[in-house]
N, C-alpha and C positions, 0 to 999 in steps of 0.2 A: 726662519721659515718653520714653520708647524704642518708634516702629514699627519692627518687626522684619518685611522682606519673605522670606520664602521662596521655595524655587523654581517654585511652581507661581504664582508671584503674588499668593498669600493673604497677609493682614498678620496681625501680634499686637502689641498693644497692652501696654506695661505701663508702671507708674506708678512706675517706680526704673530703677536699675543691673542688669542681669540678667547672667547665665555664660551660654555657650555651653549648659550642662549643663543649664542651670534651663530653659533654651527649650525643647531637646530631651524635658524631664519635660511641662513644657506640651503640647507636642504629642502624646505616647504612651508611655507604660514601655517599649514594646518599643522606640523607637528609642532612648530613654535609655538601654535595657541595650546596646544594639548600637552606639551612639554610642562611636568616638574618637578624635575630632577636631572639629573644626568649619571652616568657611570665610571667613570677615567681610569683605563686599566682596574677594573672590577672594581675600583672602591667607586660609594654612592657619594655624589659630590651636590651643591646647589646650580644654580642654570647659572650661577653669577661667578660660577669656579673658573677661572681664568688657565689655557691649556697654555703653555709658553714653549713645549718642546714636544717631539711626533708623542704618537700617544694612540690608544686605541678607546673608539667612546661609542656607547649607545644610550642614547635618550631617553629617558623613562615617560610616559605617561602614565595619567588614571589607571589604564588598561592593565597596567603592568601592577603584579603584586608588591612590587620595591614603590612603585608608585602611590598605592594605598595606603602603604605603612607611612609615608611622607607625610600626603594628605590626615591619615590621623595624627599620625605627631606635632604635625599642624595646629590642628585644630582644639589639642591640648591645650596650647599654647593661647591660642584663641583664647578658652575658654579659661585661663589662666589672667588674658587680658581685660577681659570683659568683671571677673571677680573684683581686680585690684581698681578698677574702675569704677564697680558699686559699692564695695567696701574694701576703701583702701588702707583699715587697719588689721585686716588677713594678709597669713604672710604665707609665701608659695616655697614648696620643698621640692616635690618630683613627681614628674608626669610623664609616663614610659609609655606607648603601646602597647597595647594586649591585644589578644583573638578579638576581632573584628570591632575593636575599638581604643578608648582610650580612660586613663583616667588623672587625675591631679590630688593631690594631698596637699590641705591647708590647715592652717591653724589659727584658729577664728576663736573669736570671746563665746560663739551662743552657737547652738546647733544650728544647721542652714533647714531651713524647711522646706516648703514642697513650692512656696508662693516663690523663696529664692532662687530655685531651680528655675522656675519656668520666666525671672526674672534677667537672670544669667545667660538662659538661651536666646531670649529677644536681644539681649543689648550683644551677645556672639552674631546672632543674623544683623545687626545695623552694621556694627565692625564689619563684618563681611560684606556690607553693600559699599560699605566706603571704599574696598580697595587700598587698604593700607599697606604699603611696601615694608617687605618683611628682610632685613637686612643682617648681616654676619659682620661683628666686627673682631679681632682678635685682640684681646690684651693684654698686660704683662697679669700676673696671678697674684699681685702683692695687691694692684692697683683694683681691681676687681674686687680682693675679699673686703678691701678700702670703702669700695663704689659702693658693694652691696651691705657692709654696716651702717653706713652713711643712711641709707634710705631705709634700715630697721628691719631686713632682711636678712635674719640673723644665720637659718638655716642653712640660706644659701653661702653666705659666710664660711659655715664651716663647710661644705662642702666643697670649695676652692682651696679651705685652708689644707685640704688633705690631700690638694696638686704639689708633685715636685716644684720645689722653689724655683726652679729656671723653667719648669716649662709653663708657655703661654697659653691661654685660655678663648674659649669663642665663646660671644656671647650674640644672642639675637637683638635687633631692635624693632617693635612696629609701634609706628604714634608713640604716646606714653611709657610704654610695656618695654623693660629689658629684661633677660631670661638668662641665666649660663644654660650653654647646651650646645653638646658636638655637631646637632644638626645630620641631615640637610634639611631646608624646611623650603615651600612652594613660597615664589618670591613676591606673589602679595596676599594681602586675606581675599581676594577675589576671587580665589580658586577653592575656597572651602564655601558650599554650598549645599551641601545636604548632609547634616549633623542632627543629633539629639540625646539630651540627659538622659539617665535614664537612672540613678538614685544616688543616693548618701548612705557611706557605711563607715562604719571607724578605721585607722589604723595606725599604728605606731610606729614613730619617727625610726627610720633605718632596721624596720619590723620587730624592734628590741620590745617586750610588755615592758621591761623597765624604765622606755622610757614615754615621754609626752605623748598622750593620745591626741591626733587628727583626725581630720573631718578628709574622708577618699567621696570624691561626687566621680563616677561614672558616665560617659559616653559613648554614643559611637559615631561614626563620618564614613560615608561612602562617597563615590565618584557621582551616583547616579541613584536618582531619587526611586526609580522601579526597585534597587536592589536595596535600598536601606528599607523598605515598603516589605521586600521580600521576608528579609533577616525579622522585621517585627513581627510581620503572622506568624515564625518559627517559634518565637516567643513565645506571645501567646498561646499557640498550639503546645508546649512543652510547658508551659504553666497547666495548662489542662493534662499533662499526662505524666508531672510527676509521681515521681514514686512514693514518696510521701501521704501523697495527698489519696492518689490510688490505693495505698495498702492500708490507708486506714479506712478508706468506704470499702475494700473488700474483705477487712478481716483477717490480712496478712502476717501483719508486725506491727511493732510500736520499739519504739525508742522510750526511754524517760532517765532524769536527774541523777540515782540511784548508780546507774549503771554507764557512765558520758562514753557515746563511740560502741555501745554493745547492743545488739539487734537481742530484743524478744521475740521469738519467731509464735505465731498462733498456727492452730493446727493443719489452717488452710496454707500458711506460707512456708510449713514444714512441709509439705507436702507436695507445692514446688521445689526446692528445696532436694527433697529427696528423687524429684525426679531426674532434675539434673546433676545430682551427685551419682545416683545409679548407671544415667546414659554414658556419662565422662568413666566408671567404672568399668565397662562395655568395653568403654576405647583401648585403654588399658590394657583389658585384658587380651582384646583383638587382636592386638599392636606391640607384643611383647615386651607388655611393662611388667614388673612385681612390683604388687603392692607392697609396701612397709607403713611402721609406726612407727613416731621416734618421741621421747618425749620431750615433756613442756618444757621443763625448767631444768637447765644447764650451769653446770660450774664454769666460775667468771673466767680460769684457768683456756677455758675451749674460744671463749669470745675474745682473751688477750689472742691467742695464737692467727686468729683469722684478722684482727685488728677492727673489730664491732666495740671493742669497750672501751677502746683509745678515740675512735672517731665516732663512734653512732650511740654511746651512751647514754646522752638524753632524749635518744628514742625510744630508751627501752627501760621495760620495767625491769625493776629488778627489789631480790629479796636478800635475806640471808637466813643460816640455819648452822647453829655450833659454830658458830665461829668461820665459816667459809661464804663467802659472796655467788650468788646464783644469779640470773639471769630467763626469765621469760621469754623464748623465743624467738626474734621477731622474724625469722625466716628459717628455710628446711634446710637449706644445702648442707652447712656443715654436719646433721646429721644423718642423711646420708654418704656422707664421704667417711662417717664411722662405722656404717653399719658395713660399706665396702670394703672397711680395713680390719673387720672385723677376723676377716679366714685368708688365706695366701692365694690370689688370683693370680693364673695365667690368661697371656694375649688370645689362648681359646676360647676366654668366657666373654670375651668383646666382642662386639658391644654389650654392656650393660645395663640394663635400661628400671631403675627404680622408679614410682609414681607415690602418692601421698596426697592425702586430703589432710595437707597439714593446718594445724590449729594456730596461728602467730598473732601477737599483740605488740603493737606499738605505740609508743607515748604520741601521739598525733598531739598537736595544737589544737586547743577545745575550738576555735576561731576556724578551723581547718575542717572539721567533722561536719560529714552532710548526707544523712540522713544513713541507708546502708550503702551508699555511695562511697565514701569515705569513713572509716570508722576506727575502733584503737583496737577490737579484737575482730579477725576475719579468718576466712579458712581459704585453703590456694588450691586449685590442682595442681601442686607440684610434680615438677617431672627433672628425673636429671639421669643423664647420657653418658658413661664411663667407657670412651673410645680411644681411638689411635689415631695420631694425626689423617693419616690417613682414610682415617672411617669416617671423618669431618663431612666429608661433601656427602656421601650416600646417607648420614642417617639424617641431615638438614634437608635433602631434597624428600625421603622418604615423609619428613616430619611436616614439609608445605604442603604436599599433597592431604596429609590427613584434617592439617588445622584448618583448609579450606572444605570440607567437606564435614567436620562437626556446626562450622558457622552456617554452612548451607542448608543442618538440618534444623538448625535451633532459626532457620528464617533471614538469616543475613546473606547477601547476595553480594552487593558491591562492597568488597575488600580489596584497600588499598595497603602496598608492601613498601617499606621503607627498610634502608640497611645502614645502620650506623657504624660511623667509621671511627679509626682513632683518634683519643683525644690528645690535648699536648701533653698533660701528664699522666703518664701510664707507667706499665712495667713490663718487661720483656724487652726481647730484643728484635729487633726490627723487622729478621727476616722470618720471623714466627708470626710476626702481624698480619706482614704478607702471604703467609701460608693460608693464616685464618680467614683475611679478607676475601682473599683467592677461591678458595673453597666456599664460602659461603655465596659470592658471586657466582659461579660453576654449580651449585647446587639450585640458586633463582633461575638460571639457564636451561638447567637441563626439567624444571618443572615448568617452565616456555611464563615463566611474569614475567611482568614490566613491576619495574622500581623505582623510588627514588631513594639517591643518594644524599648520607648526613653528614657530611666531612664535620669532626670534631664529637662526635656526638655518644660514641661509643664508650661498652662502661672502661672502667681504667685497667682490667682484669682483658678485657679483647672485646671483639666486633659482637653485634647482633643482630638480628631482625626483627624487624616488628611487623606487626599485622593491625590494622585497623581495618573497623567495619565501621558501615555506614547505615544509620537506622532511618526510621521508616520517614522523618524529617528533616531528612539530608545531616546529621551530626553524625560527627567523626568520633569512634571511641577506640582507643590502643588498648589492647586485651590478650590477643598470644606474641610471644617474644620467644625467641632462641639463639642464646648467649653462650660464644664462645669461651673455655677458662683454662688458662694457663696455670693461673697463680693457688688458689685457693687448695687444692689437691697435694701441690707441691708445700702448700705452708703448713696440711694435716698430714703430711709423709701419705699419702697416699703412692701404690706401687703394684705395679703387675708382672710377672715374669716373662719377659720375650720368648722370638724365636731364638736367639742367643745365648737364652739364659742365663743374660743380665735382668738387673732391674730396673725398672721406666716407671717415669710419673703420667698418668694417665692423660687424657683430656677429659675436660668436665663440661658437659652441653648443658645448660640450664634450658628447661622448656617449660612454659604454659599456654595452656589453649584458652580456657574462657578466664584467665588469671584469677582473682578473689569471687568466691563463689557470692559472695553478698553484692558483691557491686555488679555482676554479670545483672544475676537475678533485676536489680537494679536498673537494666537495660534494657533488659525482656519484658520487664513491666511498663518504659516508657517508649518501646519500640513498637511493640502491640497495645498501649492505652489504656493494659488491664485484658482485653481481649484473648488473654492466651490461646495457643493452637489446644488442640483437643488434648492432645500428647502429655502437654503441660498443666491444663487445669486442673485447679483443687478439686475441683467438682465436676465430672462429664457430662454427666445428664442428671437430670432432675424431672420427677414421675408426677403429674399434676392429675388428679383427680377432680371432674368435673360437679359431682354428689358424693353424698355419704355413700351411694349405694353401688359404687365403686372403687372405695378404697382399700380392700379387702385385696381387687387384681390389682389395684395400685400400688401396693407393698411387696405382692408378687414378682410386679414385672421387677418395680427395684432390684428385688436379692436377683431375680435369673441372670441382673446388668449388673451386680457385686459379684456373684459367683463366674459370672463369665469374664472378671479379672478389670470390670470397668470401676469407677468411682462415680457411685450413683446417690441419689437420693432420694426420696419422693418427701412432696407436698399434702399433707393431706388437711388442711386447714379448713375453715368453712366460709373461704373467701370463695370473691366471684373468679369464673375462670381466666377471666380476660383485667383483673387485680393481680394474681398470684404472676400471670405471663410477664404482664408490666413491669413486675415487682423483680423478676428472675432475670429479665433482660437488661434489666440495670444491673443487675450484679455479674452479667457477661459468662453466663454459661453457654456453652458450646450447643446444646441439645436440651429441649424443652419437649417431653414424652406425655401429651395429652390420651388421656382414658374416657371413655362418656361409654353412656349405654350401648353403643353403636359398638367401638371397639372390645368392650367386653364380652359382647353378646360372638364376636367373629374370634375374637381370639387375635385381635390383633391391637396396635399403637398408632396414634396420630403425632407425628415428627415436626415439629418444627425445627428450625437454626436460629443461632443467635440472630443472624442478619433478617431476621421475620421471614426466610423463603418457608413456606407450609408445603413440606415433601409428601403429603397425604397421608394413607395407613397402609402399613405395612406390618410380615410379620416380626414378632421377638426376633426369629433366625436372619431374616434379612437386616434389620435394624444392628445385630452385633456383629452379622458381615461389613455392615457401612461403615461401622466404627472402627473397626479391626484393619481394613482398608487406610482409614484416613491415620490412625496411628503409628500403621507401618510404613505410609508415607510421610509423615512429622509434617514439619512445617512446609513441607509443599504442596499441601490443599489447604495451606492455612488463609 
């Protein structure tokens, strides 16, 4: 006899071996038909996993996120079958899900094209109208790496070769199509119904460049055709408001060859740029940071100690000079922990809170680098925290409250908190983890968030938090983090004088609020469209002269709107008035300052906004009251 507990706590009784599937018919057709997957004691199993002793299980459907990740793993598969089926001299390697989709790596004689793509997803929709039962067989691993040489699947081959010799392997079957893979997968193609390609890119066998380049074709699969519909205008819409494409119609930045991974900044993207290096300066100063420098390039002697040149190496540049090996930065911390070791601290001077617009370069994968998104040299608001265990909870709670209230002024509203927990391999000892977890939990509390929890996820040093925000098209971006450290302090003799008047290794809080200031920027351009709030633009207003025979005030009013600390400019071209607005409104200034005989004659401004409201005429003083208002509200009249 098998009791079967469910999620609500109700049992089912049965007097045999039962499936996932047979439980699910037990309890209702509708969840049978919407059933695929199931759960057994937390592990994800298929509807065809057979329960043979009590057990506790819940169903998965579409509905469920465990459920979508199925259906696209699925549909990899699919789409894996449908390949070996048009051209069955491509040979299939691995097909993982990713964010809201999926993808497969092949390795084909000819690049695949755009005809093959679209050729690929009709014969995926016929498969999927047949209905072909999608089956789990297990094998021995000899036999398998046997099966899959046999059929000239070499890849797969070795990927079994590299299973312990006694353990057995699963492999899928649907029609034609066998796969190795842990599974679970939905138990026929009839349950994958709204799918789509969406390109061809390269990549390399086991991500090695040294070895064989394949062909990665991209997908995605939803449950439900409104939401894959959804996810593609997000698309599109975020095609339209990359940043890329944005800062080069506004005169931003540029990337180029010369320089792979290093932002040119132009004088208008300097200028944001320095806006939000200033405000984050502000914070800083508010909030009881000290600024410090620290420099660039370090002897290799500091990166053996922290263990950056044993493990992170080929992330980082590095030089030499006389005879000793140096090191290009690729992060602050450890120079802050010297600049602390610098003089002899007591537990009076804790918390100690250092901040840094540090400069760090890392060897990033040229494949990896996008646009100032990701790049090899960037700058961080670093921030790091020199406390007491006990100072742990009050300066993490102090530090949620401030990170949600810089993202509320730069325009980000819905933030979501995530706290990562320990991983399997770490250091320290248990009841220290516990402290840290403890305290960083107690500090989510007593700022009244809701969280979620990342069992394993945390760094190997202790717990953290992250902060995501969500921009103006519903994407998620990870940006402030606050990292508990045990280790690193201890491995730079870092040391404070107690109340005892022993010596203690400190705690070390790692913090950032808009993390790398190029990729923030980066976010703000595709959160806003290019639209910056006032606060932020390169440019705040712009002075449009309607004749010659007013550009004279038209240069005036500029400087009075440069002298009274705005970023102005005027127009004085001998285009038409309603050319030069056109012209201004695509380049998304905030404030468009029309002059005609009228206003000059009164001594006053004709306003328009970006968005065409025409606020009439008013004067200079009131026009640098409106501005002064909206600026000192930032992005909450944005």
């Amino acid at each position: 006899m098998a009791v079967i507990t469910l999620p609500d706590g109700s049992r089912r009784r049965f007097d045999r071996s039962v499936t996932v599937a047979e439980v699910a018919q037990d309890i209702g057709s509708g969840l049978a038909k919407a059933a695929v997957a199931g759960k057994v004691d937390g592990r994800l199993v298929d509807l065809s996993h057979v329960i043979e002793s009590d057990a506790s299980l819940s169903v998965v459907t579409d509905r469920d996120p465990e459920g979508i990740e199925v259906i696209r793993h699925s549909t990899a598969h699919l789409m894996a079958y449908a390949v070996k089926d048009l051209f069955p001299e491509a040979q299939v390697t691995i097909g993982p899900v990713i964010e809201n989709g999926f993808y497969y790596d092949f390795s084909f004689k000819r690049p695949f094209t755009p005809e093959d793509l679209a050729a690929i997803e009709k014969r995926m929709t016929e498969l999927a109208k047949k209905d072909v039962p999608v089956k789990r067989e297990v094998w021995q691993r000899d036999d398998a790496t046997a099966f899959f040489e046999s059929i000239g699947e070499r890849y797969k081959a070795e990927l079994i070769a590299a299973i312990p010799q006694d353990e057995a392997v699963s492999l899928y079957r649907e029609g034609s199509f066998v796969d190795l893979c842990r599974g679970p997968h939905v138990p026929s193609t009839g349950k994958l119904k709204v799918f789509k390609l969406m390109k061809v890119a390269g990549a390399y066998w086991r991500g090695d460049h040294h070895n064989e380049q394949l062909q990665r074709i991209y997908g995605t699969a939803w449950a439900r055709k409104e939401d894959q519909d959804a996810y593609l205008m997000m698309l599109e819409e975020s095609e339209k408001r990359d940043h890329r494409r944005v800062g080069r119609e506004l005169d931003l930045f540029h990337l180029q060859d010369e320089a792979p991974g290093m932002v040119f900044w132009h004088p208008k993207g300097w200028s944001v740029w320095q806006e939000v290096e200033q405000y984050m300066r502000r914070v800083y100063q508010d909030n009881g940071y000290q600024e410090v420098r620290c420099p660039q390039i370090v002897d290799r002697s500091l990166w053996e100690k922290t263990g950056h040149w044993q493990n992170y190496r080929e992330n980082m540049f590095t030089t030499e000079s006389e005879k000793r090996d140096y090191a290009i930065k690729p992060m602050n911390c450890p120079g802050h922990i010297l600049v602390f070791n610098s003089g002899l601290r007591s537990y009076r001077d804790l918390p100690l809170r250092y901040g840094e617009f540090g400069s760090c370069h890392r060897n990033e994968p040229s494949g990896a680098l996008h646009g100032i998104m990701r790049v090899r040299g960037f700058t961080q608001d670093d921030g790091h925290i020199f406390c007491t265990e006990d100072q742990i909870q009050s300066e993490v709670t102090a530090f949620n409250a401030l990170v949600r209230k810089v993202y509320v002024d730069f325009g980000f509203h819905d933030i979501m908190v995530k706290l990562a927990l320990r991983p399997e391999r770490r250091i320290g000892a248990d009841e220290v983890w516990d402290k840290a977890e403890t305290a960083l939990r107690e500090a989510l509390k007593a700022s009244s968030l809701v969280w979620h929890e990342l069992p394993g996820e945390g760094a190997f040093y202790g717990p953290k938090i992250e902060f995501h925000i969500k921009d103006a098209i519903g994407r998620s971006w990870q940006c402030g983090t606050i990292q508990v450290d045990f280790s690193m302090p201890q491995r730079l003799g870092a040391e404070y004088v107690g109340e005892d008047n022993a010596r203690h290794t400190p705690v070390m809080l790692h913090r950032a609020i808009v993390g790398s200031l190029e990729r923030f920027i980066g976010i703000l351009i595709e959160h806003y469209a290019g639209a910056l709030p006032l606060w932020l633009s390169p440019i705040q207003a712009v002075v449009l002269n309607i004749s010659e025979k007013q550009m004279g005030y038209a240069e005036d009013v500029a400087k009075t709107l440069r002298a009274a600390g705005f970023r102005a400019d005027s127009d004085l071209r001998n285009e038409k008035i309603n050319y030069k607005i056109r012209e201004h409104s695509l380049n998304r200034l905030p404030y468009q300052i029309v002059v005609g005989d009228r206003e000059m004659a009164a001594k006053r401004v004709a306003v328009r906004t970006r968005g065409g409201q025409d606020l009439g005429q008013m004067t200079l003083e009131m026009l640098i009251g409106r501005l002064r208002e909206e600026v000192a509200a930032r992005s909450g009249t944005a």
